[in-house]
C-alpha positions in Angstrom: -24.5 -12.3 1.8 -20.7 -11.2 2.8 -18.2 -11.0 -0.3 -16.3 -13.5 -1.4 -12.3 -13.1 -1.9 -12.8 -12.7 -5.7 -15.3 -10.0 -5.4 -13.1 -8.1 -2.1 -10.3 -8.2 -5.0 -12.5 -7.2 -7.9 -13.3 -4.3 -5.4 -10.2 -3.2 -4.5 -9.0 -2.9 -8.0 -12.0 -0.6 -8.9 -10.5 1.9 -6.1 -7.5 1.9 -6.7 -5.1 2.8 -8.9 -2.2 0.0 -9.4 1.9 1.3 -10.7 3.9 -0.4 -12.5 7.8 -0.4 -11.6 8.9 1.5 -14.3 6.0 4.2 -13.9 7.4 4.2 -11.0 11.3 4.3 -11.0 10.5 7.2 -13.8 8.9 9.7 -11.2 11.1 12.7 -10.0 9.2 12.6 -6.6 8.3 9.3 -5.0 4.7 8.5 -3.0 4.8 7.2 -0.1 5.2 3.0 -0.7 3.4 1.4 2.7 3.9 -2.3 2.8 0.9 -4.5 4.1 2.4 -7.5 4.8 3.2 -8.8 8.2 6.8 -7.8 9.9 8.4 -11.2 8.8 7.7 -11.4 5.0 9.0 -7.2 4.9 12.0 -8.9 6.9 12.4 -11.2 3.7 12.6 -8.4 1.6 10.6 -5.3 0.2 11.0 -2.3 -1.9 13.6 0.8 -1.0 12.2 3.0 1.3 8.7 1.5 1.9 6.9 1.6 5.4 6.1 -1.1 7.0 2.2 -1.0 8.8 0.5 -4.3 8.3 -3.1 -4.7 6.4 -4.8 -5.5 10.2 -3.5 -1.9 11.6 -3.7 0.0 8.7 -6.4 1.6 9.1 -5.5 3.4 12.4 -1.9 3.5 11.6 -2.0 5.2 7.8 -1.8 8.7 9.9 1.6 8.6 11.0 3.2 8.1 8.1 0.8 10.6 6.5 -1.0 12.6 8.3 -2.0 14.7 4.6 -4.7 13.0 3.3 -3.6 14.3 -0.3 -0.3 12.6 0.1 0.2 10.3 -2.8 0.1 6.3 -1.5 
């Protein structure tokens, strides 16, 4: 049976590790911020100095903007 939504979130959040803002804004070196959403809601706004590659090309897209695999996303 394919996962619901709840249990796709409830997954993501077990593999990931989620930032706060202030965590964050108190870090002398930045990672790399990569911004999922599609080109017009970035267009509407989204944080300083994050890359654009939407969720549907991330995948094959992920290596140029770090082509390290130990950079810090």
């Amino acid at each position: 049976m394919p996962l619901s939504y709840h249990d796709l979130v409830a997954q993501a959040k077990r593999e990931i590790r989620e930032v706060s803002v202030d965590d964050l804004a108190s870090r002398s070196v930045a990672p790399l911020i990569v911004d999922v959403r599609e080109p017009q809601e970035f267009a509407a706004g989204t944080i300083v100095g994050a890359v654009l590659i939407p969720r549907g090309v991330l995948a094959g897209a992920i290596v140029r903007v770090a082509p390290d695999p130990a950079t810090e996303i």
